[in-house]
C-alpha positions as CSV (number, residue, x, y, z in Angstrom):
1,X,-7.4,-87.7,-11.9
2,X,-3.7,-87.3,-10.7
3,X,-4.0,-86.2,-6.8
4,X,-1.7,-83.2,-7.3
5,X,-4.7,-80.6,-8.2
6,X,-6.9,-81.6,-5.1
7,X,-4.0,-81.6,-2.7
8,X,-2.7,-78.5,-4.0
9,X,-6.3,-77.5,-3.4
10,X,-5.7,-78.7,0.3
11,X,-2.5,-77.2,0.8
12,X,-3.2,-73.6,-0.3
13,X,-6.2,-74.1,2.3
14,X,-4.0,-74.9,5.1
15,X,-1.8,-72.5,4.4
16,X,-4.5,-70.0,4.2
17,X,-5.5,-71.0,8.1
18,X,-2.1,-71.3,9.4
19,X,-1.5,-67.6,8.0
20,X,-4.7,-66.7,10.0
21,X,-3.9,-68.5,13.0
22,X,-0.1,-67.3,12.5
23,X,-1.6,-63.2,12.6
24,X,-4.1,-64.3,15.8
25,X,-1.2,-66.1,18.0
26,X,1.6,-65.2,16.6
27,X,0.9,-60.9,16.4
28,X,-2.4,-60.6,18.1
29,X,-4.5,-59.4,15.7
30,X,-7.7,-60.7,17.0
31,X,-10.4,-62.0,14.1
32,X,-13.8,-60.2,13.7
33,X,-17.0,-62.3,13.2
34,X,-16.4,-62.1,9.3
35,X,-13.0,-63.3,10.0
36,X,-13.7,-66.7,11.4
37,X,-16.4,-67.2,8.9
38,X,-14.0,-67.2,6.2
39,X,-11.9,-69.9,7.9
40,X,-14.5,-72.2,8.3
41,X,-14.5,-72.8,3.9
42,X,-10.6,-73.2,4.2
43,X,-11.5,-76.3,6.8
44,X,-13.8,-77.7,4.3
45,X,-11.4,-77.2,1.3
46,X,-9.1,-79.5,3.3
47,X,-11.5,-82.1,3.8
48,X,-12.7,-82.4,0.8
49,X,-9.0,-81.8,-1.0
50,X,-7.8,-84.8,1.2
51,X,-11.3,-87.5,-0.1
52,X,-10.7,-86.5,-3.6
53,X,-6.9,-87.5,-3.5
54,X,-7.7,-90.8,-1.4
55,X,-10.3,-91.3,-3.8
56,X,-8.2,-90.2,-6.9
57,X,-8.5,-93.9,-8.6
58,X,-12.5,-93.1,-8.7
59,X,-12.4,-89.8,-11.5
60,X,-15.6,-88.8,-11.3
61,X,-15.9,-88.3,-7.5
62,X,-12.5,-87.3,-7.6
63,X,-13.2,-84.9,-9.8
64,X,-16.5,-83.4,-8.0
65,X,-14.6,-83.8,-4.4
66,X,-12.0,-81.4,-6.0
67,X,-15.0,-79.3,-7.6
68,X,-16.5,-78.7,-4.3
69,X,-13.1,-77.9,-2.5
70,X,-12.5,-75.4,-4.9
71,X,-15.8,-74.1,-4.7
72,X,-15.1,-74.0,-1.0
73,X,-12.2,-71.8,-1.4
74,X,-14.1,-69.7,-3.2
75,X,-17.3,-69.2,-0.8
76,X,-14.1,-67.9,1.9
77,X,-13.0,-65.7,-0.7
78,X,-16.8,-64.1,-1.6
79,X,-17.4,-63.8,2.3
80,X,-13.7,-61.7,2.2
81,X,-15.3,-59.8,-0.4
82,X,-18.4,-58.9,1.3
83,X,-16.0,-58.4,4.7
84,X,-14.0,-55.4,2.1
85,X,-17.0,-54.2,1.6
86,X,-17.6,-53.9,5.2
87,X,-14.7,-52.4,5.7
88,X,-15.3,-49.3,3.2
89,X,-18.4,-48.8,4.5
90,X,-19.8,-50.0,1.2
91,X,-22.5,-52.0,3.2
92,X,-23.4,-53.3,6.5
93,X,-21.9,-56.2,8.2
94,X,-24.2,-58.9,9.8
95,X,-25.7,-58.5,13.5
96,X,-22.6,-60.0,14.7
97,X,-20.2,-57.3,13.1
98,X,-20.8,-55.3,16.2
99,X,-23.6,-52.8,15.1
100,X,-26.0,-51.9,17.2
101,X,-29.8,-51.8,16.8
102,X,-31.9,-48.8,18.8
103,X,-33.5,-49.8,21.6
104,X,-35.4,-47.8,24.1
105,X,-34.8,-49.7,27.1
106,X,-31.5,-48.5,28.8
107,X,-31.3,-52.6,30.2
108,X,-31.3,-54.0,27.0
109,X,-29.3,-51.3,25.4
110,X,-26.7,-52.0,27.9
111,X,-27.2,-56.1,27.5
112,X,-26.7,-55.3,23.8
113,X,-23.3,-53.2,24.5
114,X,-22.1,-55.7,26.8
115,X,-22.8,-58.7,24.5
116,X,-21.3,-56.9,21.2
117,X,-18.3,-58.5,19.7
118,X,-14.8,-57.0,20.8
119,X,-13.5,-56.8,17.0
120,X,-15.8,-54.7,14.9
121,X,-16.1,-56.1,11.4
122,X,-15.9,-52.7,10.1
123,X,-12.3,-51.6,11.3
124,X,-9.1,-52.8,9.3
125,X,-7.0,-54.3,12.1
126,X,-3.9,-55.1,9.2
127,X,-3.4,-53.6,5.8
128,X,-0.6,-54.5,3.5
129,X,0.1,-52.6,0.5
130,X,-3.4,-50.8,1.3
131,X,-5.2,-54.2,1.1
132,X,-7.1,-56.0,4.2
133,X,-6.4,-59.2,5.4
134,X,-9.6,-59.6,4.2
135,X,-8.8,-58.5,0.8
136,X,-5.8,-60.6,0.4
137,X,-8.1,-63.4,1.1
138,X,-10.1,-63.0,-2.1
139,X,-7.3,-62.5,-3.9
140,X,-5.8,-65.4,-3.0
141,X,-9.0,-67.3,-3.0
142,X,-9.0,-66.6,-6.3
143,X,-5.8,-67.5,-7.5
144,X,-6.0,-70.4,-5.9
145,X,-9.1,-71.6,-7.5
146,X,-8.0,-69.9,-11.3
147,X,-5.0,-72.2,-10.7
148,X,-6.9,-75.7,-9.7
149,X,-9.6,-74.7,-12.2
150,X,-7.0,-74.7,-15.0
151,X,-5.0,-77.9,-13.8
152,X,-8.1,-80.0,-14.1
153,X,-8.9,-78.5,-17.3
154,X,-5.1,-79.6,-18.5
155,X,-5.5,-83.1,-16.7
156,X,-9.1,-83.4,-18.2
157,X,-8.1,-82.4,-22.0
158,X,-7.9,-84.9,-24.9
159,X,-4.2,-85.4,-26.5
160,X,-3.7,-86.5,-30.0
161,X,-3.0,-89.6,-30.5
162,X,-4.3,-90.7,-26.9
């Protein structure tokens, strides 16, 4: 397997976190819960990107290394689309999207206030072209996997006279 589809893999994975880091740093847009957990797939899409090209002289676990880091890509870009659906109101976030459970003890209720996360899961900080940061995520998590999926089906194909 030529090391091109897993380090493209890679790269669009970096690039991914850098444009994260680049709207947290760089303009202050400050991630919700749902935010950082679909960074974490982008660091494992890296790794894995990064063994399959070292290992590109070995097919097969070339070939499943740049499997799972596509598959990685894609688990950040079904936790952006559960994070849209948050958004619209569509459904509920996790515990950690800021919601708060009733409680009848004005202590705990306060505890519970106090504790909550700053960025609620549930409010667009960014849109662009009415899409989410999140939004773009899946969309790009998607063409970004369409594109590796379809390189390694090209590199993998069977050419006359081969």
């Amino acid at each position: 397997m030529a090391a091109v589809t897993p380090l493209f893999v890679a790269g669009a994975a970096a690039a991914a976190l850098i444009a994260a880091l680049i709207s947290q740093y760089g303009f202050d847009l400050q991630p919700c819960v749902l935010c950082i957990w679909q960074r974490w797939p982008y660091v494992a899409a890296i790794l894995l990107g990064v063994a399959a090209a070292a290992l590109r002289r070995n097919r097969a676990a070339a070939a499943a290394l740049t499997a799972l880091a596509i598959l990685a890509v894609l688990v950040s870009g079904g936790i952006g689309a559960f994070h849209v659906g948050v958004e619209q109101g569509w459904w509920e976030g996790t515990s950690g999207c800021g919601s708060l459970s009733s409680t009848d003890d004005l202590a705990a209720l306060r505890a519970q206030i106090m504790s909550a996360p700053i960025v609620r899961c549930d409010e667009i900080a960014f849109s662009l072209l009415g899409i989410s940061m999140a939004g773009w995520n899946v969309l790009f998590a998607l063409g970004v996997a369409l594109v590796a999926v379809r390189a390694m089906l090209k590199q993998n194909e069977v050419r006359p006279g081969a």
